[in-house]
N, C-alpha and C positions, 0 to 999 in steps of 0.2 A: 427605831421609831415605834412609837406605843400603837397598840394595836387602836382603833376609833372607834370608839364606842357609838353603835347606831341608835338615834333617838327617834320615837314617831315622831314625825313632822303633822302640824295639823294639816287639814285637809286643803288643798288648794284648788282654790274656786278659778275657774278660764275667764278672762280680763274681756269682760264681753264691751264695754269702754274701745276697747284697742279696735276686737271684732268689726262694731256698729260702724265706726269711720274707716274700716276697712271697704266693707261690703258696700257701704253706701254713700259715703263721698267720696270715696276715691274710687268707683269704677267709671271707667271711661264711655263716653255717650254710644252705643251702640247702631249702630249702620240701620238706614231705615229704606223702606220701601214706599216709593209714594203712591199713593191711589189715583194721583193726575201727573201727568209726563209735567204739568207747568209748576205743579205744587210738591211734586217728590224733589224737583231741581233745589229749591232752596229749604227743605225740609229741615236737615242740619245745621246747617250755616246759620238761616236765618228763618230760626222754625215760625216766629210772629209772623212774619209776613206771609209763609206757607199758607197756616193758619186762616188769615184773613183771604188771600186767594181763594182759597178752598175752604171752609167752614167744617168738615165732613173731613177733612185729615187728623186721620185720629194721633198718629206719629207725631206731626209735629206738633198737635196739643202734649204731646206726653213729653216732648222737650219744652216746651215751654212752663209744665209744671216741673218738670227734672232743673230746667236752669233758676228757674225762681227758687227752688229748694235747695239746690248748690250754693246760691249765692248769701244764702242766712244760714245754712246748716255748716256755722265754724270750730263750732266743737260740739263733745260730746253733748252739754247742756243745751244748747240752741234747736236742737234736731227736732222739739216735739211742735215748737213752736214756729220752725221753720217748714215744717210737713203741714202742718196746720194752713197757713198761711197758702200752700199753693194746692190746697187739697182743692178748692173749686176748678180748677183748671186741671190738674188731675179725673177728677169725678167728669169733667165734659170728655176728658182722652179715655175712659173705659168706655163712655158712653156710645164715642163713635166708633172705638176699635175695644174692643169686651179682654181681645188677648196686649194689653200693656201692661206689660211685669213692671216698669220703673212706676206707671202709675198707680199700680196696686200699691206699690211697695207705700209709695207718701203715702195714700188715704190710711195702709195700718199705721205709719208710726205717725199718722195724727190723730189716729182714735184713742180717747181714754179710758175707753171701755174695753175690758180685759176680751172676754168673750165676741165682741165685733171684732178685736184686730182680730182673735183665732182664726175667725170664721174667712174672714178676706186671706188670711196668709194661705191657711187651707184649701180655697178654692184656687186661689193666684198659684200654688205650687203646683197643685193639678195640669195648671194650662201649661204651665211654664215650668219646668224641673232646670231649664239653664242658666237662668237670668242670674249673673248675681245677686244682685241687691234682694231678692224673694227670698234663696238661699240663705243670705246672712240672716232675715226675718226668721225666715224657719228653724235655724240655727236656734236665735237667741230663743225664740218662743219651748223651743225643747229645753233652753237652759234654764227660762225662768220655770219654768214645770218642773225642774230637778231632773229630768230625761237626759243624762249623763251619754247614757248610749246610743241616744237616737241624736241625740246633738254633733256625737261623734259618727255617726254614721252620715250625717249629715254635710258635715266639713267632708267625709271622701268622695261624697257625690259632688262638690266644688272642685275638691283640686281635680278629679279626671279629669273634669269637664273644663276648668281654668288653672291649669298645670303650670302660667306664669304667675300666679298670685301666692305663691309658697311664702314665697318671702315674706310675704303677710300674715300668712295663716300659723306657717309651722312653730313661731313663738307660741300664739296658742295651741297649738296641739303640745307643743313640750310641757306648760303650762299644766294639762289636763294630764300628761303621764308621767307629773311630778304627784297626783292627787293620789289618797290614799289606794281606790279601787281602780288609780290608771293602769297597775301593772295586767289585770284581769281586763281593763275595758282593750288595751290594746294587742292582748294577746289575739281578744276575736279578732278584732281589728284587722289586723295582720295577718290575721288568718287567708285574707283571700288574696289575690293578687290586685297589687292596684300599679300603676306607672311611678306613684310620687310617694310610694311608700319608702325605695332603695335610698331617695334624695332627703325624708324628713329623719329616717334615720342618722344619714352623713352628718344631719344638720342638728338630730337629738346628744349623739354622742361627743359633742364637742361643749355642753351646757355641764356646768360642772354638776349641778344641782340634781341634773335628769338621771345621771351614774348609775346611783341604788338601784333605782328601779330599771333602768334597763340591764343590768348583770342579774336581777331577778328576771326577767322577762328573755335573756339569753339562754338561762335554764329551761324556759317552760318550752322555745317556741326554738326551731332552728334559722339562724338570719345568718345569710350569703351577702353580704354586702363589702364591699372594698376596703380594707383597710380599719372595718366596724371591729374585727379583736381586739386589732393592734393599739386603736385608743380609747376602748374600751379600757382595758388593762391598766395602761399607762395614766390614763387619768386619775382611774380610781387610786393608783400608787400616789399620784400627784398631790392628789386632796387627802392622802393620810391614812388610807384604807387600803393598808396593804395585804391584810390579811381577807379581804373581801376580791381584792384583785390576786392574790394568790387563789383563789378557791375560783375562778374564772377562769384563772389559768393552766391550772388542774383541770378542770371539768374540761375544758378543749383539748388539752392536750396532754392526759392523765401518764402517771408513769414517772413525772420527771425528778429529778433529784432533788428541784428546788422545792415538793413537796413535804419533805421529812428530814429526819437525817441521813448525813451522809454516813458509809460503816465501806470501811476495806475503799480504796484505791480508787479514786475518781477522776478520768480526767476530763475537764471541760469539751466539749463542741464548741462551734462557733456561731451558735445559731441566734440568728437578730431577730425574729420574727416578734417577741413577746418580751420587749425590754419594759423593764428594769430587771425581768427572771433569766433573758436572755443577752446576749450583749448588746449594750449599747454602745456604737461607736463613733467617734467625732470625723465628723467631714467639713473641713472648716480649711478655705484658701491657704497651704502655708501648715497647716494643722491635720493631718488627716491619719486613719485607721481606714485600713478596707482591706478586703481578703483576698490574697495573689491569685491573677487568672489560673496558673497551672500545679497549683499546689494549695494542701488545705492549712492555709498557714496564714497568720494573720501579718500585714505589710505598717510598718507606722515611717510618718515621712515628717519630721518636724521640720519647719524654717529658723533660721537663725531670728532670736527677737520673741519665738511665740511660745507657750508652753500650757501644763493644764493635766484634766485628766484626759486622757482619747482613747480609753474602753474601760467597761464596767456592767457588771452585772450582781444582782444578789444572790446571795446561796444561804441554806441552812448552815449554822456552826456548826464544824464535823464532829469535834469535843475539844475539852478543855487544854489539850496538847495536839496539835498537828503541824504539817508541815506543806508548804506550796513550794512546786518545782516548777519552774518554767523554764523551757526549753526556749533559747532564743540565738540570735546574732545581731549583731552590731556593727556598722560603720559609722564614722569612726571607734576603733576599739577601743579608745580610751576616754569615750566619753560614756561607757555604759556605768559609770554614776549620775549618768542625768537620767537615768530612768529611776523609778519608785514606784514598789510594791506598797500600796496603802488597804487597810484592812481598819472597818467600820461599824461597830455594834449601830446596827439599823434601831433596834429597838430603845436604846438608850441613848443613839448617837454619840456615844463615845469611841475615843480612838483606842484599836486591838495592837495596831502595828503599822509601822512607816519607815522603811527601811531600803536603801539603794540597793540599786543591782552593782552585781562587782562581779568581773570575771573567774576572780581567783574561788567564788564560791560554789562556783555552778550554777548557778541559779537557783540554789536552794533558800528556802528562807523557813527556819524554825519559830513557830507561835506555841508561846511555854505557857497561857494564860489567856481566858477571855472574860470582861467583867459579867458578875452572878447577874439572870436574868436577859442574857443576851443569845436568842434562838436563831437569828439573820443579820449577816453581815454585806456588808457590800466590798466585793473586791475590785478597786484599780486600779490602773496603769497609770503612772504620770510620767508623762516625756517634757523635756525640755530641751529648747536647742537656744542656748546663750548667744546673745549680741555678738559680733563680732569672731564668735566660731563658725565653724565649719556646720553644717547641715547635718542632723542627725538621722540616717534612719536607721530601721530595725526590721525584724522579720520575728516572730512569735511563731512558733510551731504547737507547741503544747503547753497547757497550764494542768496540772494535776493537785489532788488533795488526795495526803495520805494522813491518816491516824498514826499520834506517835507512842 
């Protein structure tokens, strides 16, 4: 497989679109307190009526301007003219109650005046640092200012504070650490401990796009997270950059053979941690590879009917002549021609070698040639256990490369 050429990507701007109907049509009506035992009773339910009971409830004015604004604000377009519309009824809910963040929030997004929304976001965030919808305001107002990193500072004082809204949020923050300076904005970032830090990760390294930049930001910054190497790695192998996920998987776990050439006498481990460098093996009903509880030796168990590859791992070409020795057994003995030694220039995808195991050979297998240009190969295992035979398994003890 050809090494992948990395291209700068332009800059990518956070879908503040997605943001807006995050933050503020989709947050759910917030619990209120009433100023009268008659008028807090149907505050919620039925804030008009509150309202008229009590004149001086400022709650449920600030739903009744939240539900007039929910009910027009259906997309992105609609929102200024939907804020608009219930900004008098808002403007009476700050009136009687000064701390209503939903209210704040309409009167900025119906102001058209750049400077008066500021000044209302700014005050309104003062009072209120938890409200969503102020949040998302403060948010956007840092984005339109170009304030990159106070927008991201921004979004972690959300999710602490609303740790089930991820699922909203963290597209955009993937979004911003696909941007040219996301690897720098999120190294600060990250720098401090947050709760929903471990989870936007889980949820960055699975974005094919996000990769780059976080194997650069794996370098800068050290991340504990579960399972964050392992498809880290893999991914990057996935999308074509193997030699980006080679150099990650060096820098974690420096020394290994898969970094250079092989020289004198190698023989394999069996370690899965960092596949496609390490093995990867098939666990599949009927199909499987796994490693015997009391010996270090690998187990393969085919069904009648299923067949494939069920272990593999990439290695550097040793040289242009070498030799694979694998040490194995077999039940049935006479079917160790359904296994296959296959050998695969990664870099060109062409085929080195494909040759049965036979008992008569030993398990040796001689490679007199590999095609010019080919630095990484991948070696498998193919088991097959045919229709109507007998159940194949095997036991693998050792794989070696020797230079011949």
């Amino acid at each position: 497989m050809p090494r992948k050429v990395r291209q700068k990507k332009p800059k990518t701007k956070v879908d503040v679109k997605r943001l807006v109907i995050a933050s503020a049509i989709a947050i759910p009506l917030a619990g209120v307190l009433g100023l009268q035992a008659l008028s807090s009773v149907s505050t919620k339910r039925a804030p008009e009526i509150a309202a008229q009971l009590f004149p001086g409830n400022g709650q449920a004015l600030e739903n009744v301007a939240f539900n007039l604004f929910s009910a027009e604000a259906t997309d992105i377009e609609a929102i200024p003219m939907a804020a608009r519309n219930a900004s008098d009824k808002a403007l009476e809910a700050v009136r009687a109650e000064p701390l209503s963040p939903k209210a704040h929030a309409i009167l900025a997004m119906a102001s058209s005046d750049s400077e008066e929304r500021r000044q209302i976001i700014e005050t309104a965030s003062k009072l209120n640092r938890r409200n969503l919808a102020l949040q998302g305001l403060v948010f956007q107002e840092h984005f339109a200012q170009g304030n990159d990193e106070a927008a991201l500072e921004t979004l972690d004082q959300i999710l602490r504070v609303h740790p089930r809204r991820s699922a909203e949020f963290f597209p955009v923050l993937t979004e911003a650490l696909q941007a040219d300076d996301g690897v720098a904005n999120f190294e600060e970032l990250l720098a401090t401990s947050s709760p929903w830090h471990d989870r936007f990760l889980q949820h960055a390294v699975r974005q094919r796009d996000a990769l780059p930049n976080l194997a650069e930001l794996r370098r800068r910054i050290p991340i504990d997270v579960a399972d964050f190497d392992r498809r880290l790695i893999a991914g990057l192998a996935a999308s074509g950059d193997l030699s980006g996920a080679l150099e990650i998987r060096d820098f974690i776990r420096p020394g290994s053979a898969n970094g250079g050439e092989i020289s004198g006498d190698i023989t394999l481990g069996w370690e899965e941690e960092f596949p496609p460098f390490d093995w990867e093996l098939t666990n599949e009903p009927g199909f499987r590879a796994q490693m015997a509880r009391d010996a270090d030796e690998l187990s393969l168990s085919v069904r009648p009917g299923k067949g494939g590859v069920i272990a593999a791992r990439i290695l550097p070409v040793p040289a242009n002549q070498f030799e694979v020795q694998i040490d194995y057994r077999i039940s049935p003995a006479n079917q160790a021609r359904d296994l296959r030694l296959q050998l695969i220039c990664v870099d060109t995808q062409s085929q080195i070698y494909d040759e049965r195991f036979s008992n008569t050979t030993g398990g040796r297998f001689a490679i007199d040639s590999v095609p010019t240009g080919c630095e990484r190969m991948l070696l498998a295992i193919n088991a097959r256990a045919w229709t109507g035979r007998s159940p194949l398994n095997a036991t693998i003890s050792e794989v070696t490369l020797k230079p011949r």
